[in-house]
Predicted model as a PDB file, atoms N, CA, C, CB and O in Angstrom, pLDDT in the B-factor column:
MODEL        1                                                                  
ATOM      1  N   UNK A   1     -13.462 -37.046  14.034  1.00 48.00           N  
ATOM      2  CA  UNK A   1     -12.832 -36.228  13.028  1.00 48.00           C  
ATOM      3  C   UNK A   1     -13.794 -35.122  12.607  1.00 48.00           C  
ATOM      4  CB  UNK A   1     -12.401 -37.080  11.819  1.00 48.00           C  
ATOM      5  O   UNK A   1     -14.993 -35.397  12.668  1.00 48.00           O  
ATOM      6  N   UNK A   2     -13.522 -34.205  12.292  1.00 63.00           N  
ATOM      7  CA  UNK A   2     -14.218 -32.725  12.118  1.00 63.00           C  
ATOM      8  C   UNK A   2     -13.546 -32.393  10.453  1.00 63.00           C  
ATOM      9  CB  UNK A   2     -13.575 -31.319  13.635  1.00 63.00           C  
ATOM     10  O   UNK A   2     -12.590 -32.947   9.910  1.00 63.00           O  
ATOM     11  N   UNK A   3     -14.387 -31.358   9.955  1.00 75.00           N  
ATOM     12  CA  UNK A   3     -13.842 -30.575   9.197  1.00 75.00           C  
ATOM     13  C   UNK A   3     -14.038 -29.099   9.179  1.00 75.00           C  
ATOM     14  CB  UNK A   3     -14.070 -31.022   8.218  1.00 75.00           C  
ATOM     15  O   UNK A   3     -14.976 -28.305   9.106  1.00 75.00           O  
ATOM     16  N   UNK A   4     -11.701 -29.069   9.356  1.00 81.00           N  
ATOM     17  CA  UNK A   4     -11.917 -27.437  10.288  1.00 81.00           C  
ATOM     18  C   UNK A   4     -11.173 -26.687   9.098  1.00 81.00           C  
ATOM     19  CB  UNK A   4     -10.902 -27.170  12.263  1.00 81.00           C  
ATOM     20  O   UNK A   4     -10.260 -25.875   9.252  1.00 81.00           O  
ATOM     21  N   UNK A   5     -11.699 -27.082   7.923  1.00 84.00           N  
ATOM     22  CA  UNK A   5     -11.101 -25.972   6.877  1.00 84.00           C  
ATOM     23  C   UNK A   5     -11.556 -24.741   6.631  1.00 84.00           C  
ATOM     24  CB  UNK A   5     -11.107 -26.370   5.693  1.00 84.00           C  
ATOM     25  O   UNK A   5     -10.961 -24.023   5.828  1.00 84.00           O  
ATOM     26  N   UNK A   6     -12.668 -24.324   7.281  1.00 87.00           N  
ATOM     27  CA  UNK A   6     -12.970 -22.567   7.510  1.00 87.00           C  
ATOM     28  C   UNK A   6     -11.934 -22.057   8.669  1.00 87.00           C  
ATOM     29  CB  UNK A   6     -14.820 -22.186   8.164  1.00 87.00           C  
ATOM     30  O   UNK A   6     -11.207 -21.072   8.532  1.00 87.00           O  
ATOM     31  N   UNK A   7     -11.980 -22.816   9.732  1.00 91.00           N  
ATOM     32  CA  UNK A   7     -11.192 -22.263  11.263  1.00 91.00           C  
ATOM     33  C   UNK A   7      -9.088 -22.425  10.497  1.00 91.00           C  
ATOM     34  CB  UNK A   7     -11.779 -24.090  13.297  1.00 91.00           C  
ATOM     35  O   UNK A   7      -8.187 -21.606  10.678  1.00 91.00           O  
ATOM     36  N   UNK A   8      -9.020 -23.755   9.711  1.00 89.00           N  
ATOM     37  CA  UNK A   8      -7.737 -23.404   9.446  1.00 89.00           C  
ATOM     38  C   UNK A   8      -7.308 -22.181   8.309  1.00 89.00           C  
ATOM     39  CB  UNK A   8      -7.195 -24.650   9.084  1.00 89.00           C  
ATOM     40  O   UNK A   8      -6.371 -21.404   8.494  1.00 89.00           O  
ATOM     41  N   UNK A   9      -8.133 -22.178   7.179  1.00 91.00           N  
ATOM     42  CA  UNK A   9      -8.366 -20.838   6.505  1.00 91.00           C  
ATOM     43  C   UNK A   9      -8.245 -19.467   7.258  1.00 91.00           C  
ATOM     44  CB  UNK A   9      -9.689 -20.872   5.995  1.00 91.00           C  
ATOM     45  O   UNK A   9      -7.368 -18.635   7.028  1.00 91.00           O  
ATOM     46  N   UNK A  10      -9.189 -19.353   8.137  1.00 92.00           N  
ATOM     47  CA  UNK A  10      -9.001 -17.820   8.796  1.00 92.00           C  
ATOM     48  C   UNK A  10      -7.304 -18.188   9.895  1.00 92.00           C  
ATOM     49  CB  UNK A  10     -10.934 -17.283  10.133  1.00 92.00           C  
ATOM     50  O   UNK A  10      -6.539 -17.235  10.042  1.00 92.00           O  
ATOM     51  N   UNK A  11      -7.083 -18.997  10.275  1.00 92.00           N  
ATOM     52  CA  UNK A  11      -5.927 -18.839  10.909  1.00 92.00           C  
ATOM     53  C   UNK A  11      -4.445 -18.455  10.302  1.00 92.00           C  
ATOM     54  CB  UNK A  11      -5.875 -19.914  11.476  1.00 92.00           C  
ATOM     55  O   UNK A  11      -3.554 -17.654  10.583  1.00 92.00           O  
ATOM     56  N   UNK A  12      -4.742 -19.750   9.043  1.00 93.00           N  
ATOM     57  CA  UNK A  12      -3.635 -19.021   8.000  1.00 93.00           C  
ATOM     58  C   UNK A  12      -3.543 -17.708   7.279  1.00 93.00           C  
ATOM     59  CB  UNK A  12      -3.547 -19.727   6.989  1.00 93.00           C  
ATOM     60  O   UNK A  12      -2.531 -17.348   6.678  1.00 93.00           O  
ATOM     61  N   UNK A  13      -4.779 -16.931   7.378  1.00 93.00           N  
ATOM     62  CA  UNK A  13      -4.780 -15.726   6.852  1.00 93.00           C  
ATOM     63  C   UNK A  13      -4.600 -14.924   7.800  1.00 93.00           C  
ATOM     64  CB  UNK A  13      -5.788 -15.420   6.166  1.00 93.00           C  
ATOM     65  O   UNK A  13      -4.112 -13.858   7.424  1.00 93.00           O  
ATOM     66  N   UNK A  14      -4.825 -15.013   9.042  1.00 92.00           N  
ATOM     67  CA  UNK A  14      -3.918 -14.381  10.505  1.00 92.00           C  
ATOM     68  C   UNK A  14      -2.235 -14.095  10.086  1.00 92.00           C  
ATOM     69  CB  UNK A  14      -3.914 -15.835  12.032  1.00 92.00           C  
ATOM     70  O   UNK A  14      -1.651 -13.017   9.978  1.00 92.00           O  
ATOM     71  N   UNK A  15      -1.691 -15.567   9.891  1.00 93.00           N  
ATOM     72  CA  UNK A  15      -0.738 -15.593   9.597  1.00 93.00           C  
ATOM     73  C   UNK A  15       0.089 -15.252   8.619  1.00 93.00           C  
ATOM     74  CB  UNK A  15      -0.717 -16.194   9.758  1.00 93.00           C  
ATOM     75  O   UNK A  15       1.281 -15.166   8.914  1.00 93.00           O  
ATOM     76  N   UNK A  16      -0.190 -15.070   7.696  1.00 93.00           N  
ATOM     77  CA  UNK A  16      -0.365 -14.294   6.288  1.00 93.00           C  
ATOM     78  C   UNK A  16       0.113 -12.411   6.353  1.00 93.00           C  
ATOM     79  CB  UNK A  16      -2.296 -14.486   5.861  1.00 93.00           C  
ATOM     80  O   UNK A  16       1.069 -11.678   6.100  1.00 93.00           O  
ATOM     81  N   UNK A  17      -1.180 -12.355   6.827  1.00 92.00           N  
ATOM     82  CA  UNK A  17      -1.036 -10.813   7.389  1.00 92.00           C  
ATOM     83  C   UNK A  17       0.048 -10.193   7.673  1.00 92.00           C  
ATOM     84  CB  UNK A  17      -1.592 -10.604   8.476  1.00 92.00           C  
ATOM     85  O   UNK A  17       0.627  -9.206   7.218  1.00 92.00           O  
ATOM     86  N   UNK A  18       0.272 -11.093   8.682  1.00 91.00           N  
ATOM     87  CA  UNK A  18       1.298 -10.508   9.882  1.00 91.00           C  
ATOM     88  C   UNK A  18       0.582  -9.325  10.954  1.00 91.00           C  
ATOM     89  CB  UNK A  18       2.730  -9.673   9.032  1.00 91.00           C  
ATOM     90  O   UNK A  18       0.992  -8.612  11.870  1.00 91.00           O  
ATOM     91  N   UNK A  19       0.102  -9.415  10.701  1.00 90.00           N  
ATOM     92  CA  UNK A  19      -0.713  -8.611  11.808  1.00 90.00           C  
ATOM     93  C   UNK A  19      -0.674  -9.396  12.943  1.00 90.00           C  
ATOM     94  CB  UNK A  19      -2.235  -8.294  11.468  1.00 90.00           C  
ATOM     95  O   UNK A  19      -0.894 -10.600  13.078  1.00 90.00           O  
ATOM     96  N   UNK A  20      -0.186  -8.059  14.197  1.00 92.00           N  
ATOM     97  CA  UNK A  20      -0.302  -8.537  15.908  1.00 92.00           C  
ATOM     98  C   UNK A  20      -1.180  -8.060  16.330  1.00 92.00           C  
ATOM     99  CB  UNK A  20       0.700  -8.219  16.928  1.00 92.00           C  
ATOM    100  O   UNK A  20      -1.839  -8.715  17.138  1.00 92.00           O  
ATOM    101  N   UNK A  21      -1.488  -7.061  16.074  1.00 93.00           N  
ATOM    102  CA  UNK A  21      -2.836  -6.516  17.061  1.00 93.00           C  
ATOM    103  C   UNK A  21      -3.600  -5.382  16.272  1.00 93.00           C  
ATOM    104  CB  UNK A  21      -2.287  -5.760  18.695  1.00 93.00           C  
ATOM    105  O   UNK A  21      -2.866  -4.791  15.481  1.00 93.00           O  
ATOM    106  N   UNK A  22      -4.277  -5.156  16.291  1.00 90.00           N  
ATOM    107  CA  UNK A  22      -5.760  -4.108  16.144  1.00 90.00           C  
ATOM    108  C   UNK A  22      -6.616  -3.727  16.598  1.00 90.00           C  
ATOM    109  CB  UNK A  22      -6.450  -4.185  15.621  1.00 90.00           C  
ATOM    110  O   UNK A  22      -7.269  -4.345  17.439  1.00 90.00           O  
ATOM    111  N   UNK A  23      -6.993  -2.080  15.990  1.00 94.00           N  
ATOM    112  CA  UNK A  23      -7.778  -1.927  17.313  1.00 94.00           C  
ATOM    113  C   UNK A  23      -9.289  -1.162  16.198  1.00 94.00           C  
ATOM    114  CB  UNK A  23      -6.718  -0.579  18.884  1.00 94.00           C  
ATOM    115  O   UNK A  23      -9.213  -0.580  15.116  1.00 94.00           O  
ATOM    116  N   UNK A  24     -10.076  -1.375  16.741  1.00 93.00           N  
ATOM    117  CA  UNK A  24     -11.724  -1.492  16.089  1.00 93.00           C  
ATOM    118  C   UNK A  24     -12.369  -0.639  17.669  1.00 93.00           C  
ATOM    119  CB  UNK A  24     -12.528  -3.783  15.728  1.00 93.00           C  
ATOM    120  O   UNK A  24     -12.362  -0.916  18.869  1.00 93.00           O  
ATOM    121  N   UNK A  25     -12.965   0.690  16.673  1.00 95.00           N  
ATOM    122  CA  UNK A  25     -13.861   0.949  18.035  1.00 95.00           C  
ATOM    123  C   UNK A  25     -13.090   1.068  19.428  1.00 95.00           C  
ATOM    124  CB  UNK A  25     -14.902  -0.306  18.234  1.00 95.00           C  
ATOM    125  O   UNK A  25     -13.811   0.453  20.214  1.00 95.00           O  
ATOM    126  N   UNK A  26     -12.239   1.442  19.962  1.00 94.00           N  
ATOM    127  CA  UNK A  26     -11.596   0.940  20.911  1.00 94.00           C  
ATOM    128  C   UNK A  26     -11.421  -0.018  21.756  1.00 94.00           C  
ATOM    129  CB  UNK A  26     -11.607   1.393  21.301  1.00 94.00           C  
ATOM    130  O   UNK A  26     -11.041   0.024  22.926  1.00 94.00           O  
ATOM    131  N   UNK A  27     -11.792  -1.091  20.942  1.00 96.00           N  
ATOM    132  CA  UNK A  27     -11.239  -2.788  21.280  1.00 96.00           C  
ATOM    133  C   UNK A  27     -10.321  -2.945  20.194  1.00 96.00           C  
ATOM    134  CB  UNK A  27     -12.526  -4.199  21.201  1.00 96.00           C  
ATOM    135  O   UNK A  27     -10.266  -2.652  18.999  1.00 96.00           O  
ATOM    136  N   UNK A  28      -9.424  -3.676  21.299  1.00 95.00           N  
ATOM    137  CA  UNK A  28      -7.916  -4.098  20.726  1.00 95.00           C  
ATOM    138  C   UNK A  28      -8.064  -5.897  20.607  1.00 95.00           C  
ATOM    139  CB  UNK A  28      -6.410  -3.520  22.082  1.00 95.00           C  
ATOM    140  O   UNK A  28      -8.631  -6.584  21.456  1.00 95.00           O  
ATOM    141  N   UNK A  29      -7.454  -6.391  19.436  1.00 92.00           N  
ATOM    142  CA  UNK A  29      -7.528  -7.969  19.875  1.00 92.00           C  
ATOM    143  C   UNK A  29      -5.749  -7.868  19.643  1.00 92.00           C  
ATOM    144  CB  UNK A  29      -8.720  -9.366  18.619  1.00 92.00           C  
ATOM    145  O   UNK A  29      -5.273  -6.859  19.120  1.00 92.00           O  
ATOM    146  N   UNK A  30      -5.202  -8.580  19.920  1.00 94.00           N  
ATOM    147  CA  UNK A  30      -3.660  -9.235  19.755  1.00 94.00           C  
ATOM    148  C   UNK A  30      -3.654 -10.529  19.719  1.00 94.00           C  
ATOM    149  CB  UNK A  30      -2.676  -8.939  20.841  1.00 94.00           C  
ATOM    150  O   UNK A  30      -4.271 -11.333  20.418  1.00 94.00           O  
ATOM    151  N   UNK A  31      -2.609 -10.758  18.500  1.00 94.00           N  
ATOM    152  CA  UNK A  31      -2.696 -12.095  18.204  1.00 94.00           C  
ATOM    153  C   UNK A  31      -1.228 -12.671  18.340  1.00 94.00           C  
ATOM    154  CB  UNK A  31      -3.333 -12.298  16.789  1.00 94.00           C  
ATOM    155  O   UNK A  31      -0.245 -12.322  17.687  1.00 94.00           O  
ATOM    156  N   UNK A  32      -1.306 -13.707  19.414  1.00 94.00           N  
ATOM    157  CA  UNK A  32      -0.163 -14.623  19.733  1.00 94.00           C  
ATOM    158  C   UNK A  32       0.260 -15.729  18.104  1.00 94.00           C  
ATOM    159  CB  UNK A  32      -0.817 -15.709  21.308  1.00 94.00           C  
ATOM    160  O   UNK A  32      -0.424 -16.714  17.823  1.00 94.00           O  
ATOM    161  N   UNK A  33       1.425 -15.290  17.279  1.00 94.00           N  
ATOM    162  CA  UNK A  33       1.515 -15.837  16.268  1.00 94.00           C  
ATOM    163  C   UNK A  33       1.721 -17.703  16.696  1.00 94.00           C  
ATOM    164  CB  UNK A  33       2.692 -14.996  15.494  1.00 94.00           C  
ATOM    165  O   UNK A  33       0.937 -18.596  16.375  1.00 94.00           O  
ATOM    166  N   UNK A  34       2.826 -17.830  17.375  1.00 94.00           N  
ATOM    167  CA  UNK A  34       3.255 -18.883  18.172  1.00 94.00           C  
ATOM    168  C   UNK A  34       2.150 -19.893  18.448  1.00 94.00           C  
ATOM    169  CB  UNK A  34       3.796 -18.353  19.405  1.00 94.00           C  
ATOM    170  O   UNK A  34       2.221 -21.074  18.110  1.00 94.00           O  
ATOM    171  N   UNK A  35       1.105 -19.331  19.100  1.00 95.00           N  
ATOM    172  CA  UNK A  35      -0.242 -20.133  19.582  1.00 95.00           C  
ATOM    173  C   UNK A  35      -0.623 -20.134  18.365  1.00 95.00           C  
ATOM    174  CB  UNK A  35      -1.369 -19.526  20.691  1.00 95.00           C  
ATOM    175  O   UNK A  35      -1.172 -21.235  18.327  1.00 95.00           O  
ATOM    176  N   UNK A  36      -0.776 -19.538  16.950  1.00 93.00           N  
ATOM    177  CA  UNK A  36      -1.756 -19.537  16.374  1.00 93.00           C  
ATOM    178  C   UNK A  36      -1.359 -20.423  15.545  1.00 93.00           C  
ATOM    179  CB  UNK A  36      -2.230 -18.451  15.990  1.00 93.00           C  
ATOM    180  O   UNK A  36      -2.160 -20.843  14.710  1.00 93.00           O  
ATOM    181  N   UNK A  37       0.321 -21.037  15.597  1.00 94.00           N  
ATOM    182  CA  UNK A  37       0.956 -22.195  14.537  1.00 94.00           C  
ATOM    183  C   UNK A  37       0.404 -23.414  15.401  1.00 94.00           C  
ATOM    184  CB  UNK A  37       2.953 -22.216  14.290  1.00 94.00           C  
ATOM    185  O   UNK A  37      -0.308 -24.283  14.898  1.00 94.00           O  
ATOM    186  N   UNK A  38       0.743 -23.411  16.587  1.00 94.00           N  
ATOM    187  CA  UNK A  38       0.138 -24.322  17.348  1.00 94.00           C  
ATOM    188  C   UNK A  38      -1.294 -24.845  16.927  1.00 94.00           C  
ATOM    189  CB  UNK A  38       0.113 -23.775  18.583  1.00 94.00           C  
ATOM    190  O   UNK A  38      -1.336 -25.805  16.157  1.00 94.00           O  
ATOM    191  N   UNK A  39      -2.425 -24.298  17.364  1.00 94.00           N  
ATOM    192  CA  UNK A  39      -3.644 -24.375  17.081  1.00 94.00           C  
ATOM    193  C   UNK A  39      -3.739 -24.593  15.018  1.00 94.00           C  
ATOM    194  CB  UNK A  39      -4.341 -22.851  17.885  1.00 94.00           C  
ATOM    195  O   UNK A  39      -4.859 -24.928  14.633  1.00 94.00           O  
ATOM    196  N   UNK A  40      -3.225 -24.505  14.481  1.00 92.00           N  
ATOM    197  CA  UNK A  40      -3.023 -24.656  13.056  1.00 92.00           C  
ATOM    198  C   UNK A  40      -2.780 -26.100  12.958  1.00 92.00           C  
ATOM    199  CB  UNK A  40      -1.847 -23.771  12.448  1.00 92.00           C  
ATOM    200  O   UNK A  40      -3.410 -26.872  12.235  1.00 92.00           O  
ATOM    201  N   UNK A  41      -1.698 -26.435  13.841  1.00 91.00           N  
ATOM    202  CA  UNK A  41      -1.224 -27.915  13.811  1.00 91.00           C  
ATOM    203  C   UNK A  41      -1.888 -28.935  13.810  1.00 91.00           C  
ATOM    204  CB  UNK A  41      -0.578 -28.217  14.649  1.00 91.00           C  
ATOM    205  O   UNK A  41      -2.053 -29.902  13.066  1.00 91.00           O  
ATOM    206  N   UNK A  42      -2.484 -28.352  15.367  1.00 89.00           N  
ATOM    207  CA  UNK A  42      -3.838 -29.535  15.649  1.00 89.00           C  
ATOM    208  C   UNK A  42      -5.056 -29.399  15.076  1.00 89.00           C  
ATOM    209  CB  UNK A  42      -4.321 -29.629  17.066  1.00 89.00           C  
ATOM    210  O   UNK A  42      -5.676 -30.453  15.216  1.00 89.00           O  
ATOM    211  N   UNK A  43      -5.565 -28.731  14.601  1.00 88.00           N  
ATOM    212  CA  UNK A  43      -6.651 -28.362  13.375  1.00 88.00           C  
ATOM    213  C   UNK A  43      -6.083 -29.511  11.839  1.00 88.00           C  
ATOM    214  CB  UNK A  43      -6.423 -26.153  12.904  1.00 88.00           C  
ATOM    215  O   UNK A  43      -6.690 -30.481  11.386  1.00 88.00           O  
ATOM    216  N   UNK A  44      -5.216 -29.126  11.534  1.00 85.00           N  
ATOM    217  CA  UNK A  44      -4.766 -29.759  10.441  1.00 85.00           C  
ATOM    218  C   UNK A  44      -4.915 -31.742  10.604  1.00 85.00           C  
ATOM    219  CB  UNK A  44      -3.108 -29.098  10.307  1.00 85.00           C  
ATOM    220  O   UNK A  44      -5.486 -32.535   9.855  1.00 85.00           O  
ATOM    221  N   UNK A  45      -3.930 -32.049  12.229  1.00 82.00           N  
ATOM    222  CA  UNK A  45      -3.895 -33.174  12.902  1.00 82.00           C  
ATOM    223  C   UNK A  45      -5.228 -33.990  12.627  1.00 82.00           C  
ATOM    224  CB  UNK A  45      -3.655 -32.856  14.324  1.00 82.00           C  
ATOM    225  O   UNK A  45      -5.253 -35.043  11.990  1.00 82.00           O  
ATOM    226  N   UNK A  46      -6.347 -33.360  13.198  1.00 79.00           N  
ATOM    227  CA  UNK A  46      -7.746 -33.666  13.457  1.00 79.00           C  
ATOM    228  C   UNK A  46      -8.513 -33.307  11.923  1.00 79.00           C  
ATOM    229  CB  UNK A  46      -8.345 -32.667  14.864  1.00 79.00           C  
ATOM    230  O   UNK A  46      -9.744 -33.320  11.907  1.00 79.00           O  
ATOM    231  N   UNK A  47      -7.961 -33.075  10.992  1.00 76.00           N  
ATOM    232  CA  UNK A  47      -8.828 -32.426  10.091  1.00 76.00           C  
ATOM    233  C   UNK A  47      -8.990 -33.865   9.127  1.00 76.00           C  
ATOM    234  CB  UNK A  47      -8.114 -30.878   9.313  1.00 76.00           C  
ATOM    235  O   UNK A  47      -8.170 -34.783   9.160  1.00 76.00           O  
ATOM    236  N   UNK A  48     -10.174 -33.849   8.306  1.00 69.00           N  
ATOM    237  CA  UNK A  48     -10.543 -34.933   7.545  1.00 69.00           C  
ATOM    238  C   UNK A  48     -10.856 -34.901   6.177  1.00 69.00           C  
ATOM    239  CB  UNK A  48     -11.462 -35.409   8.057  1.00 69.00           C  
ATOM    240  O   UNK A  48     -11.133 -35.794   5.377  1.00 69.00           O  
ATOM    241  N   UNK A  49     -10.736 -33.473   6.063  1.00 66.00           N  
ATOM    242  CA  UNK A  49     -11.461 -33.590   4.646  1.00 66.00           C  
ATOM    243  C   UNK A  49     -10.286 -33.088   3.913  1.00 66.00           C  
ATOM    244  CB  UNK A  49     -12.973 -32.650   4.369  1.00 66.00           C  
ATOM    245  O   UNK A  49     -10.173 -31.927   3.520  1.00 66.00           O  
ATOM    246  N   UNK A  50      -9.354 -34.096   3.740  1.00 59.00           N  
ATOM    247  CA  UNK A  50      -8.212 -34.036   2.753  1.00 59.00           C  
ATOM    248  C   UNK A  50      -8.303 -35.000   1.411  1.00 59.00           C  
ATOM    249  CB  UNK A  50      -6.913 -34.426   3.557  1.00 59.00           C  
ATOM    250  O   UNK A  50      -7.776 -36.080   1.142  1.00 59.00           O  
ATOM    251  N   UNK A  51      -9.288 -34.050   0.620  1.00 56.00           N  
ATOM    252  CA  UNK A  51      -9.508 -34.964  -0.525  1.00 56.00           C  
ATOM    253  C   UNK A  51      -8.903 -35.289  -1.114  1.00 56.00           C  
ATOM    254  CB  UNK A  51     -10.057 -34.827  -1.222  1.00 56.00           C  
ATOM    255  O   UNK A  51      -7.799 -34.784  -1.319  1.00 56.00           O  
ATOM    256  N   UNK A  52      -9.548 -36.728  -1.897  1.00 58.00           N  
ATOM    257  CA  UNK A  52      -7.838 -37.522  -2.669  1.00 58.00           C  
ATOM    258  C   UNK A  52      -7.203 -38.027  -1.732  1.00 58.00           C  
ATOM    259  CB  UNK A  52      -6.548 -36.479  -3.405  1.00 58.00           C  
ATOM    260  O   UNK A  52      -7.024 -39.191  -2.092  1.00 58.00           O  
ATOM    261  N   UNK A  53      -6.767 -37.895  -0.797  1.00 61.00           N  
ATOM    262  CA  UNK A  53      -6.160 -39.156   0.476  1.00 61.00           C  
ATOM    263  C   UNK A  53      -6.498 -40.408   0.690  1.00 61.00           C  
ATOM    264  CB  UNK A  53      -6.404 -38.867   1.775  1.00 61.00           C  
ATOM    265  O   UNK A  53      -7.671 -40.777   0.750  1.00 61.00           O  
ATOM    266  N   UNK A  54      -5.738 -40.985   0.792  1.00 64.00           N  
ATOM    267  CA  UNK A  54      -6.287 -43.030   0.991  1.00 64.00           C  
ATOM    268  C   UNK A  54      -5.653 -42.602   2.560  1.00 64.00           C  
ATOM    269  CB  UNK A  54      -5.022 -44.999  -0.364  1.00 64.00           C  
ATOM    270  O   UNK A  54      -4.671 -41.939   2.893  1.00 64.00           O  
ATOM    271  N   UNK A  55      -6.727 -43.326   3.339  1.00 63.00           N  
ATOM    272  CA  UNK A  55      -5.978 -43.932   4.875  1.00 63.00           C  
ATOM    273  C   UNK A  55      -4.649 -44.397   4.144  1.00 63.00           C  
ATOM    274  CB  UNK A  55      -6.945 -45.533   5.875  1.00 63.00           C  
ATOM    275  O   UNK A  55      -4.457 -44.691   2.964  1.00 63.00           O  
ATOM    276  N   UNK A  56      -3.719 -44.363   5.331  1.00 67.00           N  
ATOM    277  CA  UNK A  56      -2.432 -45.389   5.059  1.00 67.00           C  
ATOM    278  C   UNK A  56      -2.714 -46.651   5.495  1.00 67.00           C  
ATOM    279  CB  UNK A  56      -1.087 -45.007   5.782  1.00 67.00           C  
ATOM    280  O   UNK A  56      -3.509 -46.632   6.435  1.00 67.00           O  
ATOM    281  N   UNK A  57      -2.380 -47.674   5.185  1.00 65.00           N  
ATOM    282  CA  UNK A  57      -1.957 -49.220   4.783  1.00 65.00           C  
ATOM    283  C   UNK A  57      -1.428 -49.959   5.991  1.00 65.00           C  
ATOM    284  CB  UNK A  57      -0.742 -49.276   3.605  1.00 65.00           C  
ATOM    285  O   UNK A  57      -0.370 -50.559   5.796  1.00 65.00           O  
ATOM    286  N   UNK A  58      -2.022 -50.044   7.352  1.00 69.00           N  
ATOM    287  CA  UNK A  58      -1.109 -51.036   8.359  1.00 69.00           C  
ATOM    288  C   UNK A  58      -0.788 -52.356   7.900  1.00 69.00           C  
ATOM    289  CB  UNK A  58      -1.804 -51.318   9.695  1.00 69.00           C  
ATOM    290  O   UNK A  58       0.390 -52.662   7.711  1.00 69.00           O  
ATOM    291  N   UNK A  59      -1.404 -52.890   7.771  1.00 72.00           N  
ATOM    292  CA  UNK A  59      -0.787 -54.587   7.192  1.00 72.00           C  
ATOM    293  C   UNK A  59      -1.864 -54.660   6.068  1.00 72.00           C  
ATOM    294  CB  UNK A  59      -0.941 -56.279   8.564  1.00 72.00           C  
ATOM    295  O   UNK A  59      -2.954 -54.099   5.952  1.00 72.00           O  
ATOM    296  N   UNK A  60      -0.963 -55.841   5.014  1.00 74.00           N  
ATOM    297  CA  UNK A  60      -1.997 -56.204   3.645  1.00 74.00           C  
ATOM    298  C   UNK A  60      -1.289 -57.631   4.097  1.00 74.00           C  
ATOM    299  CB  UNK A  60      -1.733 -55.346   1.613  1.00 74.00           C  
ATOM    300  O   UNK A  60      -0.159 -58.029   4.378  1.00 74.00           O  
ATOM    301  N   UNK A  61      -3.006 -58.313   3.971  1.00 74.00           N  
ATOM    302  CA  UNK A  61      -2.704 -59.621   3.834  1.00 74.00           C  
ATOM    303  C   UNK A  61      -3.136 -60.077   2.350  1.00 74.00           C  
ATOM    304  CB  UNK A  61      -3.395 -60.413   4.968  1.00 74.00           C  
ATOM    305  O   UNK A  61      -4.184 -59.797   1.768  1.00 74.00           O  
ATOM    306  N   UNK A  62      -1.997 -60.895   1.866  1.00 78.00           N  
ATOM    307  CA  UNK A  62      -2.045 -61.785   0.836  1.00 78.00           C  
ATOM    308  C   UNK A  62      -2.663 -63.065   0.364  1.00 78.00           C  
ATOM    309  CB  UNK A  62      -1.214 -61.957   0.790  1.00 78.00           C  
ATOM    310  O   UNK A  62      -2.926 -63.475  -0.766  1.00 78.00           O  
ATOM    311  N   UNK A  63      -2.849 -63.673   1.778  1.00 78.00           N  
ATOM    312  CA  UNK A  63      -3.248 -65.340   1.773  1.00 78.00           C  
ATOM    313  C   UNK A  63      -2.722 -65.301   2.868  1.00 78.00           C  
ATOM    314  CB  UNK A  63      -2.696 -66.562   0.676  1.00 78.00           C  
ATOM    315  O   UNK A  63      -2.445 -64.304   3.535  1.00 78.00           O  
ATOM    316  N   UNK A  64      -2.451 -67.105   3.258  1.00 71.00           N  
ATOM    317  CA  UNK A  64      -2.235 -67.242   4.366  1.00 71.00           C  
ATOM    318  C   UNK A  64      -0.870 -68.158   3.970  1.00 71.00           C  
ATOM    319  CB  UNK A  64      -3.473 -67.757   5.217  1.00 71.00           C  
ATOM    320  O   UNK A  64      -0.879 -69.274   4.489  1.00 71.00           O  
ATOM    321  N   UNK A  65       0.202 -67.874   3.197  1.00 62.00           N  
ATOM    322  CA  UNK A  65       1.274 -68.157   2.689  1.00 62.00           C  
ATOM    323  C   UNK A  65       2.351 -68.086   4.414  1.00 62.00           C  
ATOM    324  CB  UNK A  65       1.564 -66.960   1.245  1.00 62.00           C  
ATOM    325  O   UNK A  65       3.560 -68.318   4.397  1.00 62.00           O  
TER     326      UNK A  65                                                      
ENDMDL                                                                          
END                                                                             
């Protein structure tokens, strides 16, 4: 487990924008929005530092009732 809350931050602010492409100096970057929900997903998936969260609960044992 990682913590990718800088990398999901700048992605959601990609997304935010709305910005597709730009150009700096005459370099252009373009940004695939589609890939960038994708890659958001699994960042989030893998992400750990969701404070205040309890793991969830597979079995509670009581006794041996």
């Amino acid at each position: 487990m990682a913590n990718n809350t800088a990398k999901i931050a700048a992605l959601e602010n990609i997304l935010q924008s709305g910005v597709t492409s730009y150009t700096i100096d005459g370099r252009t970057v373009t940004y695939d929005h589609d890939e960038i929900r994708r890659q958001l997903r699994d960042l989030r998936q893998n992400d750990d530092s969701q404070s205040g969260r309890r793991p969830v609960v597979s079995r509670i044992r009581l006794g041996n009732f």
